[in-house]
C-alpha positions in Angstrom: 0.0 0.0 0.0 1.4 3.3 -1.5 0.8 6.3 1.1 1.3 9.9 -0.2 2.8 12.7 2.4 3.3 16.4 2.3 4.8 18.2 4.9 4.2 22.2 5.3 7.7 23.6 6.2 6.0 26.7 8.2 8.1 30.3 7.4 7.2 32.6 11.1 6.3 36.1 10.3 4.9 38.6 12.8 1.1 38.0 12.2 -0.6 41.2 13.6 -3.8 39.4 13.0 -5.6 36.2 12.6 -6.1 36.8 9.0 -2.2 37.2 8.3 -1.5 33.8 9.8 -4.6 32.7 7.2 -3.1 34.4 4.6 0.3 32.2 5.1 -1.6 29.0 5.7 -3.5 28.9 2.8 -0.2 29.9 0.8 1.2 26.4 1.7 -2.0 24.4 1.7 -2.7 25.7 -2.0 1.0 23.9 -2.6 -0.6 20.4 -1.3 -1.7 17.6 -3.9 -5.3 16.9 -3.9 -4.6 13.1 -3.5 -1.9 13.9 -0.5 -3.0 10.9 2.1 -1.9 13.1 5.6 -0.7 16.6 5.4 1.8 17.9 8.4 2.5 21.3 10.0 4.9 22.2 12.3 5.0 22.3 16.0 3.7 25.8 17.5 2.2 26.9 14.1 0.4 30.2 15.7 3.2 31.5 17.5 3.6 34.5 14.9 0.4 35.0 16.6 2.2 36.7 19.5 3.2 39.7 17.9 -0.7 40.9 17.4 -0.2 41.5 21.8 2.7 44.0 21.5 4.7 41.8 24.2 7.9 42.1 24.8 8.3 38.9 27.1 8.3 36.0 25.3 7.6 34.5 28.5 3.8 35.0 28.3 3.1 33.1 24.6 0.5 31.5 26.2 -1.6 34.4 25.7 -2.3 33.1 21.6 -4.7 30.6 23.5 -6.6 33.6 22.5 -6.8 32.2 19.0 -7.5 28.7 19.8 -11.6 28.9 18.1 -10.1 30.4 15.0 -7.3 28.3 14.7 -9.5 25.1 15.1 -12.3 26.4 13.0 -9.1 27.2 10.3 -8.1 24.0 10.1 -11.6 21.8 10.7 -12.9 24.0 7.4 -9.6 23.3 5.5 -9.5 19.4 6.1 -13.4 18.9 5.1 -12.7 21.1 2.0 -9.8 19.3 1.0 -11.3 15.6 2.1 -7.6 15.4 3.4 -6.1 14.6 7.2 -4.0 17.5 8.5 -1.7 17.5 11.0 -2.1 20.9 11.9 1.2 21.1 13.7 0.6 22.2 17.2 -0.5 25.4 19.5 -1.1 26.5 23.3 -3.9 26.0 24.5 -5.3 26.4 28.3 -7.6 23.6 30.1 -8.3 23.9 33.2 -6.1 25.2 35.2 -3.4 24.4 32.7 -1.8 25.4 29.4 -0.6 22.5 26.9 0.9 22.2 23.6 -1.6 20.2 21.8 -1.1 18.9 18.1 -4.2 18.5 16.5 -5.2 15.9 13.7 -7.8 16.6 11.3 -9.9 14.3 9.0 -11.8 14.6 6.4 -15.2 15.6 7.7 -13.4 18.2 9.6 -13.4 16.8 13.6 -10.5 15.9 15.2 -8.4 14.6 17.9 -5.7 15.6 19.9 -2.0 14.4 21.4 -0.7 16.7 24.5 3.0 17.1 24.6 4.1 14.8 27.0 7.8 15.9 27.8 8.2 19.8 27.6 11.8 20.9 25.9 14.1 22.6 28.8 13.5 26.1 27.2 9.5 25.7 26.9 9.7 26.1 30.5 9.1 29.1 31.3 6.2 29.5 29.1 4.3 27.6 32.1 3.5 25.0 29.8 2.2 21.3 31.8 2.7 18.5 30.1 0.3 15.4 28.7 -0.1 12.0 30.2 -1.3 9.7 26.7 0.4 8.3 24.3 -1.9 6.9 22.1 -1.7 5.6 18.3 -4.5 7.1 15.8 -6.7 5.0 13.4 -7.2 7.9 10.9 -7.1 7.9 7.5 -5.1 4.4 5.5 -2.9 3.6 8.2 -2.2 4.0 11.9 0.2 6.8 13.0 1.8 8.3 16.0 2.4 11.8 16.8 5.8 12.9 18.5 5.8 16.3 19.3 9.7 18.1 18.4 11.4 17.0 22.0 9.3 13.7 22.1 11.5 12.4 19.2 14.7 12.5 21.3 12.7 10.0 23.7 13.0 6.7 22.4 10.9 5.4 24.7 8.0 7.6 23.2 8.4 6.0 19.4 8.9 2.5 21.1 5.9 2.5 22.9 4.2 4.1 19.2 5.6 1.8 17.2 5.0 -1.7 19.1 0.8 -0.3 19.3 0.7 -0.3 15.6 2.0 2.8 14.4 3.5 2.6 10.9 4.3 6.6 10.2 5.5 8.5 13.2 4.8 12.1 12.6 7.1 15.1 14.3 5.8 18.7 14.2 9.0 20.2 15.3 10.4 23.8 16.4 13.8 24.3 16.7 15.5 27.5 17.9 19.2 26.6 16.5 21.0 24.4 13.7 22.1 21.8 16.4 18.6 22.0 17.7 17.4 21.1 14.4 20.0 18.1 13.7 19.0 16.7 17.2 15.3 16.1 16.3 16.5 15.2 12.9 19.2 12.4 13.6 16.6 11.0 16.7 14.6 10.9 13.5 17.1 8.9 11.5 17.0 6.3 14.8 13.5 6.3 15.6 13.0 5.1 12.0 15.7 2.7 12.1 15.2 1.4 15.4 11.6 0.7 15.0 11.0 0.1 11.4 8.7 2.6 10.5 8.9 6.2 8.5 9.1 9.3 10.3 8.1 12.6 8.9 9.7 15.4 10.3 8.4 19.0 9.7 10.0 22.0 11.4 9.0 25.9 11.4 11.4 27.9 10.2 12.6 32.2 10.4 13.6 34.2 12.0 10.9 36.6 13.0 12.6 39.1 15.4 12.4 39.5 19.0 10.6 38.3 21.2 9.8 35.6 18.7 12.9 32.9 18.8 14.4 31.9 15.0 13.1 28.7 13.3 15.7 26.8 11.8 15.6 23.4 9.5 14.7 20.8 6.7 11.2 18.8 6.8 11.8 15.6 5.6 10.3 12.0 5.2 12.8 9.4 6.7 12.8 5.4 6.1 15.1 2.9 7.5 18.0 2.6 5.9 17.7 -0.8 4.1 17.2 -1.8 0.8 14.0 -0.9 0.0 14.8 2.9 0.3 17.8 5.5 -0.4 20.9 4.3 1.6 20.7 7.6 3.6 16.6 6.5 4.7 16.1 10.1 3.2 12.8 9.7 0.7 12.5 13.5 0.4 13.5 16.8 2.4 13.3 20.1 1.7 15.9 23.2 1.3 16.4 24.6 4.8 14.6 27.3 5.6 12.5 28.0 3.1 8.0 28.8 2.9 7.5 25.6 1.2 6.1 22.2 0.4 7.4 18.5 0.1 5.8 15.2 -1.2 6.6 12.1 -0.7 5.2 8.0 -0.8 6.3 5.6 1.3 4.6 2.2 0.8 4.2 0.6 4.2 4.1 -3.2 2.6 7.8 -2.7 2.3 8.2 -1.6 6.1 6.7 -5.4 7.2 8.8 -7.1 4.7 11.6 -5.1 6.2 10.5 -6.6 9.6 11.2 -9.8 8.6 13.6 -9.9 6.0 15.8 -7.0 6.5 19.5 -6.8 6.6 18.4 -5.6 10.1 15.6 -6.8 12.2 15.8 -4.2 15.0 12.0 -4.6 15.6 12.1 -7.7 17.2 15.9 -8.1 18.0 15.0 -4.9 20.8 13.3 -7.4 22.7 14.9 -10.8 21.6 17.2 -9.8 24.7 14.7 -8.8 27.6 16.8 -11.8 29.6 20.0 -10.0 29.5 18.4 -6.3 29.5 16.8 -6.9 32.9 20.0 -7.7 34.9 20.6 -4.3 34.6 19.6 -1.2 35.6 17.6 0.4 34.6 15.3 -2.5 33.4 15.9 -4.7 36.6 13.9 -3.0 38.0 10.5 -3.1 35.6 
């Protein structure tokens, strides 16, 4: 089975208003294939959003939960125009007491559901941001996928836990302040796909806005393990850094189960072929 992927590679600009970040959105969207099976963003896809407050702390972004109707109504009307899932990267918003970064997917009629960010990157800190509890893998549109959230990829256990429930396509909506911050998400991207035998999309924002706003920096790409069956790098597709733009790829997941078992490496099973000799040590001795 042939599935068809574009990822959005976000540009930040200081949106003053709600129709400005429109304006951008639909830009990209308009760049989609019609027969695209699941259509990414990147993480924090409103944050131009902050600039229509006049702040000068950055430290109070959460304040764009202000656009969270509009954002969702964006986004529900896009996907049931389109008939197309969107990952509509991800944006604060407050419940409860609380203020998450929530990635939102879209399908086709225009509902959706939701994955909380369940380990907050060191720097999102002081935005007061709590993180989420699930991991959970989605039954949405021709296969089941996964969604790790930018810092979520450099978990391993995250993808594991993905992976072994089903998930074929791990998606990352990613933001990334710096070059290295980039390549970490990107090479934990590289493993996640290798170590689990399944495709990872990566799709960063990328700018650099101005203060308060923090620069955007990287390359959305669509990553295989590196086998036979793909490109000796695993790269299918990725864009040119930095740039308001659009990639398409296919990945055909047949060829990830084949993989599986026939591989030149079989790290889907050979990560647990070994439980005997993980669990005399720490810190498995102890589950």
């Amino acid at each position: 089975m042939d599935v068809k992927i574009s990822a959005c590679q976000f540009r930040i600009q200081k949106s003053p208003s709600f129709d400005a970040f429109q304006k951008q959105v639909e830009e990209l969207i308009n760049q989609v294939p019609e027969d695209s099976d699941y259509v990414i963003f990147p993480e924090l896809l409103t944050i131009g959003l902050f600039a229509s407050f006049n702040q000068t702390d950055i430290s109070s972004l959460s304040k764009i939960d202000k656009y969270s109707g509009q954002y969702k109504d964006l986004f529900s009307s896009i996907s049931k125009r389109r008939k197309q899932i969107i990952i509509a990267g991800s944006h604060l918003e407050r419940r409860e007491n609380n203020y998450y970064n929530i990635s939102y997917i879209f399908d086709k009629d225009g509902s959706y559901i939701e994955h909380k960010k369940t380990h907050i990157f060191p720097a999102e800190a002081s935005w007061q941001i709590a993180e989420g509890n699930d991991l959970e893998v989605y039954s949405i549109g021709p296969v089941k996928i996964g969604l790790a959230i930018c810092y979520e990829a450099e978990i391993p256990e995250i993808s594991r836990i993905l992976s072994v429930n089903g998930a074929d396509i791990l998606f990352c909506p990613s933001f990334t302040f710096t070059e290295a911050g980039f390549w970490r998400v990107r090479h934990c991207g590289h493993a996640r796909a290798i170590e689990n035998q399944v495709y990872f999309v990566h799709c960063p924002i990328v700018g650099e806005p101005g203060d308060p706003l923090p620069n955007g920096y990287g390359s959305a790409s669509i990553i295989s393990p590196c086998d036979a069956a793909w490109p000796e790098n695993g790269i299918i597709i990725e864009a040119e850094p930095n740039k308001h733009t659009v990639i398409t790829g296919t990945v055909n997941i047949d060829e990830l189960y084949l993989n599986r078992k026939h591989g030149a490496a079989t790290t889907f099973k050979d990560r647990t072929r070994r439980g005997d000799l993980y669990r005399r040590y720490e810190p498995y001795n102890s589950i």
